[in-house]
OpenMM code with the backbone's topology and positions (N, CA, C; nanometers):
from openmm import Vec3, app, unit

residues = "UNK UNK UNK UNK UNK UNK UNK UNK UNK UNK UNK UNK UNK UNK UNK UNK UNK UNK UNK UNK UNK UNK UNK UNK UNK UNK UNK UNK UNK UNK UNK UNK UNK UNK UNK UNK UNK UNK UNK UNK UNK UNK UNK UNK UNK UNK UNK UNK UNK UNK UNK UNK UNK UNK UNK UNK UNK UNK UNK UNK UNK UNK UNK UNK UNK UNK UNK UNK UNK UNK UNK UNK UNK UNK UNK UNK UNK UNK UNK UNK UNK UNK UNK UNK UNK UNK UNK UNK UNK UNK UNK UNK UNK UNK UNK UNK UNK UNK UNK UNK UNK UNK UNK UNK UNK UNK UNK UNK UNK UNK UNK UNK UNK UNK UNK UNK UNK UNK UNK UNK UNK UNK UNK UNK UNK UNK UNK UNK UNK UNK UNK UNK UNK UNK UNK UNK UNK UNK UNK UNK UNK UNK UNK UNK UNK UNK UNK UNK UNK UNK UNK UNK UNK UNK UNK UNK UNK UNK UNK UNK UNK UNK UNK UNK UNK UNK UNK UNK UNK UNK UNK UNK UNK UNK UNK UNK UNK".split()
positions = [
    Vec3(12.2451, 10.0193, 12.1204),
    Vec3(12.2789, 9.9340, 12.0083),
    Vec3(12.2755, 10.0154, 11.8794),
    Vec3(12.3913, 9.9870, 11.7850),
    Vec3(12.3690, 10.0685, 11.6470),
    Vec3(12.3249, 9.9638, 11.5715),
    Vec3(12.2137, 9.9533, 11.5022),
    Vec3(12.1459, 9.9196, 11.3975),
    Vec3(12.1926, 9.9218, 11.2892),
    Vec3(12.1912, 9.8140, 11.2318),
    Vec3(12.2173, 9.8426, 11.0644),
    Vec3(12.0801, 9.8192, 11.0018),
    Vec3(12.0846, 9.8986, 10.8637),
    Vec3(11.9785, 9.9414, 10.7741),
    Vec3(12.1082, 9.8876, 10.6906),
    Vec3(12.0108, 9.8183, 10.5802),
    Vec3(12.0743, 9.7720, 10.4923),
    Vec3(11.9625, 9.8298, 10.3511),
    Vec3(12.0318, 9.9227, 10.3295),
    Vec3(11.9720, 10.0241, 10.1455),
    Vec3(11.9871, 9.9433, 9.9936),
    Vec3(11.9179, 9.9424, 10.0016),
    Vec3(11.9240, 9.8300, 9.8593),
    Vec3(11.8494, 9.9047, 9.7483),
    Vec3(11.9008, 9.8804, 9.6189),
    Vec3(11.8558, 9.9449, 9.5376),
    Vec3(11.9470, 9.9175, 9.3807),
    Vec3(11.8991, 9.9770, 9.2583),
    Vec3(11.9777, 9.9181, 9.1545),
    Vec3(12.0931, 10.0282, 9.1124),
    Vec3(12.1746, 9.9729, 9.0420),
    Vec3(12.3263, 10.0213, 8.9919),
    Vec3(12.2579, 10.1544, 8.9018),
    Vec3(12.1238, 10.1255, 8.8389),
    Vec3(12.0737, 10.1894, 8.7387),
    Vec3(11.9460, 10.2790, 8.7411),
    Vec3(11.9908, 10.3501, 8.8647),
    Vec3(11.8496, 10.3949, 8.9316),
    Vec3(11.7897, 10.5049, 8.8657),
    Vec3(11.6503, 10.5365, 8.9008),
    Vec3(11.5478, 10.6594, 8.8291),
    Vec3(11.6532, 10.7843, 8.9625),
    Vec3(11.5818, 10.9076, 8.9291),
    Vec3(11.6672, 10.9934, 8.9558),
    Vec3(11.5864, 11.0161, 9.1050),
    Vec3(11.4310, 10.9657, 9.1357),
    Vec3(11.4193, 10.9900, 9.2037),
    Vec3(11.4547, 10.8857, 9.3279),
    Vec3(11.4964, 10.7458, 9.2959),
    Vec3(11.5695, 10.6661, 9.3731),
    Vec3(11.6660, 10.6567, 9.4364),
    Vec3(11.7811, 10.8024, 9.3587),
    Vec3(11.8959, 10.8357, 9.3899),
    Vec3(11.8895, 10.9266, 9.4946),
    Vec3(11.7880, 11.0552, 9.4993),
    Vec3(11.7689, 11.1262, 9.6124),
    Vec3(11.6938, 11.0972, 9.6840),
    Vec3(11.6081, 10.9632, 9.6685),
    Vec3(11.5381, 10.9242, 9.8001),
    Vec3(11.6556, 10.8399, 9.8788),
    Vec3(11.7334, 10.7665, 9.7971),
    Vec3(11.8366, 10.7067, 9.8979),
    Vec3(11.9336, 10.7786, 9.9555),
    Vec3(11.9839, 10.8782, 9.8501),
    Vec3(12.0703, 11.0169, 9.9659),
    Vec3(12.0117, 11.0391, 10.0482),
    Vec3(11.8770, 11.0992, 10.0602),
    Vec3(11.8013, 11.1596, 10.2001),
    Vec3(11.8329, 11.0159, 10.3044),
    Vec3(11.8023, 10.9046, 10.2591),
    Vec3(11.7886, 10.8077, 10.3695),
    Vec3(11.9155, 10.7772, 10.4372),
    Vec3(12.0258, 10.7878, 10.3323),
    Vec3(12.1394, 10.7503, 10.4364),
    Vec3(12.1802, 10.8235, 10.5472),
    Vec3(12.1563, 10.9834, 10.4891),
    Vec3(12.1639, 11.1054, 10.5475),
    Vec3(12.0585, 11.1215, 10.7305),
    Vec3(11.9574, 11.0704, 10.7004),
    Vec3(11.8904, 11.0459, 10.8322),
    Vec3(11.8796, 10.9332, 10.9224),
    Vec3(11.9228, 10.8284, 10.8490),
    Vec3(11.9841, 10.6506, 10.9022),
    Vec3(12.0922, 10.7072, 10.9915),
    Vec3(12.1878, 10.8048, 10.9112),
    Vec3(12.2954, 10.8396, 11.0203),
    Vec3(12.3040, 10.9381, 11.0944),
    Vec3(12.1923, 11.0143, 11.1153),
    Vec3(12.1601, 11.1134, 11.1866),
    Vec3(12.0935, 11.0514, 11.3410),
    Vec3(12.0468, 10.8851, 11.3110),
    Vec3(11.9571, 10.8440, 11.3978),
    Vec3(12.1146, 10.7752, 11.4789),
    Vec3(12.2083, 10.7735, 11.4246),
    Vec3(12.3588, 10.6747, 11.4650),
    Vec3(12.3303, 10.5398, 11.4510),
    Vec3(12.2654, 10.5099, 11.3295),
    Vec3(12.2538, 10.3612, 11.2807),
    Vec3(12.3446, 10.3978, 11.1520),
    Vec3(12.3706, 10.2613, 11.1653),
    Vec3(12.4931, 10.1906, 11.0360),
    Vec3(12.4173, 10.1897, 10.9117),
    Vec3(12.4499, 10.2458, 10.7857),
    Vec3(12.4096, 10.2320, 10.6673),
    Vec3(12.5047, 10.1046, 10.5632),
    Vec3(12.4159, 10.0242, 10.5443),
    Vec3(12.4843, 9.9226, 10.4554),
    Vec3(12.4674, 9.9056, 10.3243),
    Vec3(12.5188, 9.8995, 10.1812),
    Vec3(12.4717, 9.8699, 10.1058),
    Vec3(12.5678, 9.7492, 9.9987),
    Vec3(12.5320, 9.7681, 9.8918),
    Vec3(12.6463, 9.6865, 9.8087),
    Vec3(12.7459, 9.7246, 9.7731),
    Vec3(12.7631, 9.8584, 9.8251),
    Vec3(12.9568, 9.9121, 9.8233),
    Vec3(12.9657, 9.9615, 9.6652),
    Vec3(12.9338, 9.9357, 9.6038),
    Vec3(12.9846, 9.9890, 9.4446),
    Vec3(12.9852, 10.1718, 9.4486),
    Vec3(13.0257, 10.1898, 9.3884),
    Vec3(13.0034, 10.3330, 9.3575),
    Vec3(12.8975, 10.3716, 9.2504),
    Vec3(12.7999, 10.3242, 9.2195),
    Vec3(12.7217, 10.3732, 9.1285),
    Vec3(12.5435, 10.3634, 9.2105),
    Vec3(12.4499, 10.4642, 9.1647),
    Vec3(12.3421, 10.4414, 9.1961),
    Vec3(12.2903, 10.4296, 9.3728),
    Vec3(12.2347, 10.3847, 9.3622),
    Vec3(12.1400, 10.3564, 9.5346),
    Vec3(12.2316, 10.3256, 9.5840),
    Vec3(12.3219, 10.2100, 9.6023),
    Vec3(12.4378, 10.2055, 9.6666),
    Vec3(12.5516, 10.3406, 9.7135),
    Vec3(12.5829, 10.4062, 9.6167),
    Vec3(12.6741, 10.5694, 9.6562),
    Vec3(12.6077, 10.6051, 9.6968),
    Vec3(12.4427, 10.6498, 9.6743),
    Vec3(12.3939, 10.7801, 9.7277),
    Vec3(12.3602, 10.7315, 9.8274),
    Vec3(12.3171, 10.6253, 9.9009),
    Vec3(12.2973, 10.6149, 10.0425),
    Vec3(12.3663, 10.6498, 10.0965),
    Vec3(12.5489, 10.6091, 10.0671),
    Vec3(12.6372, 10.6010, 10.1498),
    Vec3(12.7032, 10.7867, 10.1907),
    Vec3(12.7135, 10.8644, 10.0366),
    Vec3(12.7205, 10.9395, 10.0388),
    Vec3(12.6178, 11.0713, 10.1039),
    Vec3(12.5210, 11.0098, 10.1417),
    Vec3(12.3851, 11.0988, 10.1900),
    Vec3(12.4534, 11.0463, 10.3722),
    Vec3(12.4619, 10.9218, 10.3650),
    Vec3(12.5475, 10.9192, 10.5390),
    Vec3(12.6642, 11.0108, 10.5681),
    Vec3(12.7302, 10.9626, 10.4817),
    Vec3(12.8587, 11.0985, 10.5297),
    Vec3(12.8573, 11.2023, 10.5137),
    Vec3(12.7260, 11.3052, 10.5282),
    Vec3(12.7056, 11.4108, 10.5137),
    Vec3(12.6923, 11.4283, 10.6631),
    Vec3(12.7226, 11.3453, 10.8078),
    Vec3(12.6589, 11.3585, 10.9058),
    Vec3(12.8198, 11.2946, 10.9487),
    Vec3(12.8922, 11.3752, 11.0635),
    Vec3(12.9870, 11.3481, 11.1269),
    Vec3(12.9499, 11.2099, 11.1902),
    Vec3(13.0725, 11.1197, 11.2091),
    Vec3(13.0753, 11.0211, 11.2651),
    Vec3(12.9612, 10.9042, 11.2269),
    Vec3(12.9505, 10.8994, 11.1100),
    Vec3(12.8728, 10.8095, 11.0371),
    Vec3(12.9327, 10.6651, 11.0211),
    Vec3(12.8907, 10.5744, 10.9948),
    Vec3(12.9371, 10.4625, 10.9308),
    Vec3(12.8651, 10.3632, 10.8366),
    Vec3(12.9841, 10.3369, 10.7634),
    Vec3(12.8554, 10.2868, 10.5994),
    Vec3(12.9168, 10.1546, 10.6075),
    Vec3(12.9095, 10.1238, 10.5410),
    Vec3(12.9863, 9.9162, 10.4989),
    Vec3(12.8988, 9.9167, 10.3627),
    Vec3(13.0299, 9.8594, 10.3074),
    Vec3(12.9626, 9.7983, 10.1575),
    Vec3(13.0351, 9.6439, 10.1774),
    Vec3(12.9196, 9.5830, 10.0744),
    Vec3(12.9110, 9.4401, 10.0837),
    Vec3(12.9481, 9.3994, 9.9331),
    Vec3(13.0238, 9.3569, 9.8896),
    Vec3(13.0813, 9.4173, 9.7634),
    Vec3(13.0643, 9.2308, 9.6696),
    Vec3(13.0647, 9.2118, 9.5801),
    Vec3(13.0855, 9.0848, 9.5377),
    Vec3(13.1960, 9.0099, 9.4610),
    Vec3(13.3043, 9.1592, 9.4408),
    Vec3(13.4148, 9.0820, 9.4420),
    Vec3(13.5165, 9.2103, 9.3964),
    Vec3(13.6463, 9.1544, 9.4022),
    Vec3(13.7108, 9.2803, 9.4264),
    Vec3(13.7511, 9.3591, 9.3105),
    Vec3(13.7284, 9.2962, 9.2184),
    Vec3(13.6726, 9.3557, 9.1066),
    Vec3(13.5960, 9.4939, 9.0824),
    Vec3(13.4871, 9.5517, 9.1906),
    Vec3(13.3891, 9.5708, 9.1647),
    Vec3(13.4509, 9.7342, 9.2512),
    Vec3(13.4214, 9.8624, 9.1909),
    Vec3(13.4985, 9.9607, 9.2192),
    Vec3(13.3976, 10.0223, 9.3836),
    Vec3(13.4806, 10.0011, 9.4484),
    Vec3(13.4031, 10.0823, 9.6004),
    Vec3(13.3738, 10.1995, 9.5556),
    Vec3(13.2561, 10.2494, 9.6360),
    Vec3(13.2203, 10.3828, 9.6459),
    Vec3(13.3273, 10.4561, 9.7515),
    Vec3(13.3350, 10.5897, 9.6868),
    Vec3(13.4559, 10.6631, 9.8133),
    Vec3(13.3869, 10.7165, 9.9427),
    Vec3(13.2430, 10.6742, 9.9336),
    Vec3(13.1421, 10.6992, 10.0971),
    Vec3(13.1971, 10.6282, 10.1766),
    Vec3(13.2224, 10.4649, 10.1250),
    Vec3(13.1853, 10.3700, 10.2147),
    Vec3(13.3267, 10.3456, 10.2811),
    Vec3(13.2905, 10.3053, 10.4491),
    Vec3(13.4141, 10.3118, 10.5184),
    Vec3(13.4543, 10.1783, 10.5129),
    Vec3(13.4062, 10.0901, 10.5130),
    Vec3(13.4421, 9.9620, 10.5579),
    Vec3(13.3830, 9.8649, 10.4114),
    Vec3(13.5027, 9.8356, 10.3490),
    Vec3(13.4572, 9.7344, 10.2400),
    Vec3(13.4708, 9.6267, 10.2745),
    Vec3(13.3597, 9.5610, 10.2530),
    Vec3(13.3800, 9.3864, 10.2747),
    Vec3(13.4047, 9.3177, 10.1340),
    Vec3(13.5405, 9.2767, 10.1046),
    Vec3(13.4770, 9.1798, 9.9896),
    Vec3(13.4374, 9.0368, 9.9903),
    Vec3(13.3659, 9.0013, 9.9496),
    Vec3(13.2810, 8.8258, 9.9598),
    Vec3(13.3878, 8.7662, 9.8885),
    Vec3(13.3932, 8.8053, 9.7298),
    Vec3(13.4691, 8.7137, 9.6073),
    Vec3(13.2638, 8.5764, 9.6123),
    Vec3(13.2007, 8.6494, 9.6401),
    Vec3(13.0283, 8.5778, 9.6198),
    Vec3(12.9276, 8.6152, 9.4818),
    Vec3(13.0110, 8.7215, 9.4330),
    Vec3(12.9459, 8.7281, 9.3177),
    Vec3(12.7993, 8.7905, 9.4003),
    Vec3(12.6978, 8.7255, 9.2963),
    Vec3(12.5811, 8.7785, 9.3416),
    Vec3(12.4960, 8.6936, 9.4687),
    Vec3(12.5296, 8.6079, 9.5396),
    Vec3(12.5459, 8.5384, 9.6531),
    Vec3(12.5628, 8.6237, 9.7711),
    Vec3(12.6514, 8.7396, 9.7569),
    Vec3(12.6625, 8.8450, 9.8409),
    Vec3(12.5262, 8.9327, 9.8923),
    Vec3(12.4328, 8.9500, 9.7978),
    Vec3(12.3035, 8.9563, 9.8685),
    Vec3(12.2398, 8.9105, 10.0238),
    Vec3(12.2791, 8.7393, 10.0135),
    Vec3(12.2349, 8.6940, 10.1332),
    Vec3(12.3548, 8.7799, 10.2498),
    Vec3(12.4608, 8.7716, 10.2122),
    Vec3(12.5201, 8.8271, 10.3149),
    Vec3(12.4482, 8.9499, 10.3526),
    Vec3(12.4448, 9.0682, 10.2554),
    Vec3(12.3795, 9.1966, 10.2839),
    Vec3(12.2421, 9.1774, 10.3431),
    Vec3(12.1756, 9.1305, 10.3094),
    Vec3(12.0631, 9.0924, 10.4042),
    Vec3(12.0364, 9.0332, 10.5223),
    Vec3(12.1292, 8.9384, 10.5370),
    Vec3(12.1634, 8.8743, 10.6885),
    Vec3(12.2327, 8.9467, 10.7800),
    Vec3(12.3004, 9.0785, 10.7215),
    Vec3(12.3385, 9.1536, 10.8477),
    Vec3(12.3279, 9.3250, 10.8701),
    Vec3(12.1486, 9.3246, 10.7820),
    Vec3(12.0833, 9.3938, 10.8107),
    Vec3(11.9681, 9.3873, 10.9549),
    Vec3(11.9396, 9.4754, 11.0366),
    Vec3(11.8129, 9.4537, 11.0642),
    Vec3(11.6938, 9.4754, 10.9971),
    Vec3(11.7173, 9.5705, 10.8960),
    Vec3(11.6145, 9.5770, 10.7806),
    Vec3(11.6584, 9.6349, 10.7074),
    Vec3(11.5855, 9.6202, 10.6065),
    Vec3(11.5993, 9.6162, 10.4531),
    Vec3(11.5395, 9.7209, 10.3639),
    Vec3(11.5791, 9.8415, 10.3382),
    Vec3(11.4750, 9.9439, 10.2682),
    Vec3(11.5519, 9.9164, 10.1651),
    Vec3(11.4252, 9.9222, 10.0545),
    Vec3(11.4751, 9.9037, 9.9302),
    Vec3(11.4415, 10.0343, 9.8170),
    Vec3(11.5156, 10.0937, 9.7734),
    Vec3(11.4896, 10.2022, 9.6923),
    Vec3(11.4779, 10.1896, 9.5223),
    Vec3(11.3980, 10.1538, 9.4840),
    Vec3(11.4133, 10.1029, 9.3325),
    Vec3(11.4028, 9.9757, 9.3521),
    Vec3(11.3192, 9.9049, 9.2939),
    Vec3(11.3226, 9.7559, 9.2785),
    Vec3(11.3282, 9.7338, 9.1193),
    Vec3(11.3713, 9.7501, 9.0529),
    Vec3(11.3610, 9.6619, 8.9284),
    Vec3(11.4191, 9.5893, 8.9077),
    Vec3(11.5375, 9.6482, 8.9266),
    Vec3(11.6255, 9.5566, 8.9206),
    Vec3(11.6544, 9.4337, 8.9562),
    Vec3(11.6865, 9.3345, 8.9218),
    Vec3(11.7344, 9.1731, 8.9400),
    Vec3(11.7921, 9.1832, 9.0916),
    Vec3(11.8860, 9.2440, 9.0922),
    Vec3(11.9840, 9.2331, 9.2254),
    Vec3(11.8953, 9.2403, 9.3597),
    Vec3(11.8057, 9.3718, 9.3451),
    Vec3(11.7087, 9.4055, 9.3891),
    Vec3(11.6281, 9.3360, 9.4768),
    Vec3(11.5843, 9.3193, 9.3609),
    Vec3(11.4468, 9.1828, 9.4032),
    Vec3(11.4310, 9.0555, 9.4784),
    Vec3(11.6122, 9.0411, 9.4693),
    Vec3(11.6713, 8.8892, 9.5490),
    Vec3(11.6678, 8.9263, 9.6914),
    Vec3(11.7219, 9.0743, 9.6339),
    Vec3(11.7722, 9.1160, 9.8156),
    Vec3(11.6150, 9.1007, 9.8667),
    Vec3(11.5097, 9.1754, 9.8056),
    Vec3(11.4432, 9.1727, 9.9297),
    Vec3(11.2956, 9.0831, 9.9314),
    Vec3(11.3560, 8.9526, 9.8602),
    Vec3(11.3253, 8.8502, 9.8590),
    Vec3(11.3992, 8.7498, 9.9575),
    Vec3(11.4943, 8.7563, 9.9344),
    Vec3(11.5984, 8.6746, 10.0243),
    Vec3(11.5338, 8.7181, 10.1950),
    Vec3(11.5280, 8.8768, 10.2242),
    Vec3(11.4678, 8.9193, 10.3366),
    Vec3(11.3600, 8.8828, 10.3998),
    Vec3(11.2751, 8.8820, 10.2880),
    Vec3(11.1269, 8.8452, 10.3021),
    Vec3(11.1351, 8.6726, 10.3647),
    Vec3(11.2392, 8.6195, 10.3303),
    Vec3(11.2272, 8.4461, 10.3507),
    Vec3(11.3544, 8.4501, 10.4851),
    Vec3(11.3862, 8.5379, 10.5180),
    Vec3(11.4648, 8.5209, 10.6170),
    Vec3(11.4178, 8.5804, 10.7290),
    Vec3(11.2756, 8.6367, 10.7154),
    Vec3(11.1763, 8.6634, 10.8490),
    Vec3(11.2328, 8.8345, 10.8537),
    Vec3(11.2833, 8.8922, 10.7529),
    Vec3(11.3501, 9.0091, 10.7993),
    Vec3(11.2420, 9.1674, 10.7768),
    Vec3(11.2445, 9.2761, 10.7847),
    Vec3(11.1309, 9.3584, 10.7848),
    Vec3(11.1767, 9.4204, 10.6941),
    Vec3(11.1081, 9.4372, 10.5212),
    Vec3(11.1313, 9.5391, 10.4437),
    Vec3(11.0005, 9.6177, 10.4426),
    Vec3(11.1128, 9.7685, 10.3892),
    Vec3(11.0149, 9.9088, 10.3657),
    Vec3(11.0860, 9.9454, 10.2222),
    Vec3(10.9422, 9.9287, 10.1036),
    Vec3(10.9989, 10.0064, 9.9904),
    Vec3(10.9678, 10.1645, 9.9831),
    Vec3(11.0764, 10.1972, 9.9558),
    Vec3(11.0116, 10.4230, 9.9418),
    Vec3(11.0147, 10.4102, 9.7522),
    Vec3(10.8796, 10.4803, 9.7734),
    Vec3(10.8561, 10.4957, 9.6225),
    Vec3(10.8337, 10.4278, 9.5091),
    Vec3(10.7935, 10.3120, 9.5658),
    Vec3(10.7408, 10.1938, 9.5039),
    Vec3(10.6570, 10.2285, 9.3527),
    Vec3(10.6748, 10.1749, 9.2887),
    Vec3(10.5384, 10.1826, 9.1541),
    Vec3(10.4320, 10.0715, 9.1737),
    Vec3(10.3033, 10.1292, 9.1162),
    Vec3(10.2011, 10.0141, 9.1598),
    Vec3(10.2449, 9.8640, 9.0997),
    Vec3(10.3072, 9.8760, 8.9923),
    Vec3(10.3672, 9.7446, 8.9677),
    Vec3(10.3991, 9.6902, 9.0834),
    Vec3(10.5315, 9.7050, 9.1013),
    Vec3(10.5875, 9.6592, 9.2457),
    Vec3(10.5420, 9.6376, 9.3364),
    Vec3(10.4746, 9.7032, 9.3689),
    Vec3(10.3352, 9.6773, 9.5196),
    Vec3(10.2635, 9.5843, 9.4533),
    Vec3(10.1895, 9.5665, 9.3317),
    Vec3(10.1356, 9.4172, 9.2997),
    Vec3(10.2373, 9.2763, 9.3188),
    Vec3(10.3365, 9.3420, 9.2721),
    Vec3(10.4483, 9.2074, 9.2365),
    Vec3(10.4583, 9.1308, 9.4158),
    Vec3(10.5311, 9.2523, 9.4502),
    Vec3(10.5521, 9.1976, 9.6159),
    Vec3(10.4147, 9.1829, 9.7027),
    Vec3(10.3168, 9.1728, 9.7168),
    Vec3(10.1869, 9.2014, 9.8266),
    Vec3(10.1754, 9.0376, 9.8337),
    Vec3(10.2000, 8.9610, 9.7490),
    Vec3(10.2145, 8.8296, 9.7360),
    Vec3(10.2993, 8.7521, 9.8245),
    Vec3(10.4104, 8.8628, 9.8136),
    Vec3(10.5161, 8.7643, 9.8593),
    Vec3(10.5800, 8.7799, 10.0203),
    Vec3(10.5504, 8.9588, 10.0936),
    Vec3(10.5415, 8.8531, 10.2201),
    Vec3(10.4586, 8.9938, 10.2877),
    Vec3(10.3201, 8.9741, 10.3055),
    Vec3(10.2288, 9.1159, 10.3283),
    Vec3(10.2639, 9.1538, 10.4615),
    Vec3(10.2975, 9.0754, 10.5829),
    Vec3(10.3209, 9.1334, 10.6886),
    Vec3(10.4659, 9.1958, 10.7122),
    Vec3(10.5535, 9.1321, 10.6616),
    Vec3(10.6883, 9.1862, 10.6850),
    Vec3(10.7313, 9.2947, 10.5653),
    Vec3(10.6474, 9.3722, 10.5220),
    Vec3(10.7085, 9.4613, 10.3758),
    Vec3(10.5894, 9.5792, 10.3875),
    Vec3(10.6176, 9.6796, 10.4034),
    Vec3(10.5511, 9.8038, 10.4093),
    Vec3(10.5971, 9.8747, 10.2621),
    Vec3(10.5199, 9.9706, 10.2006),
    Vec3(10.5743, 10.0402, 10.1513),
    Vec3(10.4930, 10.2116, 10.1611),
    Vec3(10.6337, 10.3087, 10.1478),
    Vec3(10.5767, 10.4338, 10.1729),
    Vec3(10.6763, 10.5100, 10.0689),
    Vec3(10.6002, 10.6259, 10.1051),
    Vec3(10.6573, 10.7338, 9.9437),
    Vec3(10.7521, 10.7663, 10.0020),
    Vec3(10.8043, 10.8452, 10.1359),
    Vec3(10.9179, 10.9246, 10.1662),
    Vec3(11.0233, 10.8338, 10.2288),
    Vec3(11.1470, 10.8953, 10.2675),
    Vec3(11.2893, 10.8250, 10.3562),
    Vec3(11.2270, 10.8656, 10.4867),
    Vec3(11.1360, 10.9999, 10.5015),
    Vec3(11.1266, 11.0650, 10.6316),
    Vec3(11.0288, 10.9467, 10.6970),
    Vec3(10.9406, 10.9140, 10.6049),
    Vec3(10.8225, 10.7955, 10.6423),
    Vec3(10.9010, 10.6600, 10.6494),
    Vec3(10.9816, 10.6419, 10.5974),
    Vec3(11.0410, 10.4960, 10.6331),
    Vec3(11.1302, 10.5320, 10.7728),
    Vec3(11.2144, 10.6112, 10.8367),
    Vec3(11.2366, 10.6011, 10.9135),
    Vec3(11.1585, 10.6456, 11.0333),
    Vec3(11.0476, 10.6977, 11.0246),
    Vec3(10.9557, 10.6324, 11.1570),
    Vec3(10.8890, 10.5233, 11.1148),
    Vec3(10.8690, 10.4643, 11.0411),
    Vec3(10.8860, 10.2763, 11.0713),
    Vec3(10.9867, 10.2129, 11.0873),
    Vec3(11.1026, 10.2508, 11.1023),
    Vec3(11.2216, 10.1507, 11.1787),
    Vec3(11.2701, 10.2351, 11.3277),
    Vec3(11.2308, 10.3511, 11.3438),
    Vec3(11.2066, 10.4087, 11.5220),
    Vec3(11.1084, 10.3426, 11.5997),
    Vec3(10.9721, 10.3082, 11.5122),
    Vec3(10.8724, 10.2450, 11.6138),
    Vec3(10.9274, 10.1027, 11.5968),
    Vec3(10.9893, 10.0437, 11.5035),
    Vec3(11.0224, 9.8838, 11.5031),
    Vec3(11.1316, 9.8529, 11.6223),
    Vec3(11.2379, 9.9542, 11.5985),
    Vec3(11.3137, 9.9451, 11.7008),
    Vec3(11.3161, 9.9825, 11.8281),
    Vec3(11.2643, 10.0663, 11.8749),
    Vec3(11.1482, 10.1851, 11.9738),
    Vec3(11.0674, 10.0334, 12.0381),
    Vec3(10.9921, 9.9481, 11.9877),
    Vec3(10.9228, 9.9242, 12.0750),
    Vec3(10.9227, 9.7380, 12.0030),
    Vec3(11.0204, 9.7291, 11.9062),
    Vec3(11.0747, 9.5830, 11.8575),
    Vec3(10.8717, 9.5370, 11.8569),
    Vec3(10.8568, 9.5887, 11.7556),
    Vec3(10.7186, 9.5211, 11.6869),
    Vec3(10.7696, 9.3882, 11.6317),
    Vec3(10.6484, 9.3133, 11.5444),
    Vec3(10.6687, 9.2476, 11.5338),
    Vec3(10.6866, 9.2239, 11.3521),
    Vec3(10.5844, 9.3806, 11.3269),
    Vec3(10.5973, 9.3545, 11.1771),
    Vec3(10.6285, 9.5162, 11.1503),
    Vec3(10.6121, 9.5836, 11.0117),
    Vec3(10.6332, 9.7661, 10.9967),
    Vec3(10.5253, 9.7758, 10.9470),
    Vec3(10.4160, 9.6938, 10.9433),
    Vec3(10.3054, 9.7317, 10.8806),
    Vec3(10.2178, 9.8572, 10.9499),
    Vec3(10.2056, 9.8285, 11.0910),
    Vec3(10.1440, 9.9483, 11.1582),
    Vec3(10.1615, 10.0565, 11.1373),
    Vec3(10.0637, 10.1452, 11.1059),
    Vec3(10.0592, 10.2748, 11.0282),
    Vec3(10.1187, 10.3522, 10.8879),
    Vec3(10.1440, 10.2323, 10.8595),
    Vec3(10.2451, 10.2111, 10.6761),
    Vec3(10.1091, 10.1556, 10.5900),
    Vec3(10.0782, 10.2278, 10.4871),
    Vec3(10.0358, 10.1496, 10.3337),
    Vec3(10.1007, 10.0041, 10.3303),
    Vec3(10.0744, 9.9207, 10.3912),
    Vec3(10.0818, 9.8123, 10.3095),
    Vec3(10.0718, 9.7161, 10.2114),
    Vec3(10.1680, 9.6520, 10.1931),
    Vec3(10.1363, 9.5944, 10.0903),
    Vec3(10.0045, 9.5032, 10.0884),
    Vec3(9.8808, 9.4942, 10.0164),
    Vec3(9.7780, 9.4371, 10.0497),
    Vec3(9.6691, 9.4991, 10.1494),
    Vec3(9.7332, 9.5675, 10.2058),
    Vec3(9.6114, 9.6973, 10.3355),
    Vec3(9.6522, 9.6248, 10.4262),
    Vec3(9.6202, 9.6644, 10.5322),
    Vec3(9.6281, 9.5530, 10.7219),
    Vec3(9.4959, 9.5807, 10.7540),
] * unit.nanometer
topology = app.Topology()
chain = topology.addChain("A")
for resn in residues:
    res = topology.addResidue(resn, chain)
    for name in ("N", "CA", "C"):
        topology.addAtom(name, app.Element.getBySymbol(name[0]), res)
């Protein structure tokens, strides 16, 4: 089965959000899982996609919110909604999980909020203690967070590896386990 990872992150990212999400797309598709994001060309969205196609026979999908909205030249497969920011739930509903790179952002926060209420498993890389306060609230078993892409993807090898039930095992969690 190819997996989708769905990369979430803001249009307006810190610099280190941008190369933590290049590295991740880059090893998402090294593992031959599907990299998904919101299709735009700017920020966490490109560099995931563009960190995937650094790896033959990759595949990205952007989830776009309307056609308006300029694709990244990574992504192979544009979906457009015409959902505006509604398109979230889509991107999240056809993730198996949800790493989120940068949360500040508004867009962000829905996505992996929306996740969190749809029973789905997020991992933030590089979280600020803000953020780990903000989220530990909101769903402690299904949301890990860790500093590296290399550390988030052995929590979605053992999730998928052995279909746990949460990514908390052996991840900083949010709140401790």
């Amino acid at each position: 089965m190819r997996y989708v990872v769905g990369v979430m992150g803001p249009a307006k990212a810190r610099k280190k959000d941008i190369e933590n999400a290049r590295v991740l797309g880059e090893l998402i598709a090294r593992r031959e899982w599907v990299v998904l994001t919101g299709g735009r060309d700017v920020g966490v969205m490109d560099a995931a996609c563009q960190g995937a196609k650094r790896v033959p026979g990759s595949l990205t999908i952007g989830v776009l919110p309307s056609a308006r909205e300029r694709v990244s030249k990574y992504v192979d497969l544009a979906i457009i909604t015409d959902m505006g920011n509604a398109r979230n739930n889509v991107n999240v509903m056809s993730s198996h999980v949800v790493v989120a790179c940068g949360l500040m952002g508004a867009g962000t926060v829905s996505e992996v909020a929306l996740a969190l209420k749809a029973g789905k498993p997020v991992i933030v890389v590089g979280a600020t203690p803000v953020e780990e306060k903000f989220f530990k609230k909101l769903g402690r078993r299904l949301i890990a967070a860790v500093e590296t892409p290399e550390e988030a993807i052995t929590l979605m090898m053992r999730q998928f590896e052995q279909q746990q039930p949460d990514l908390v095992q052996g991840a900083r969690a949010w709140g401790g386990v």
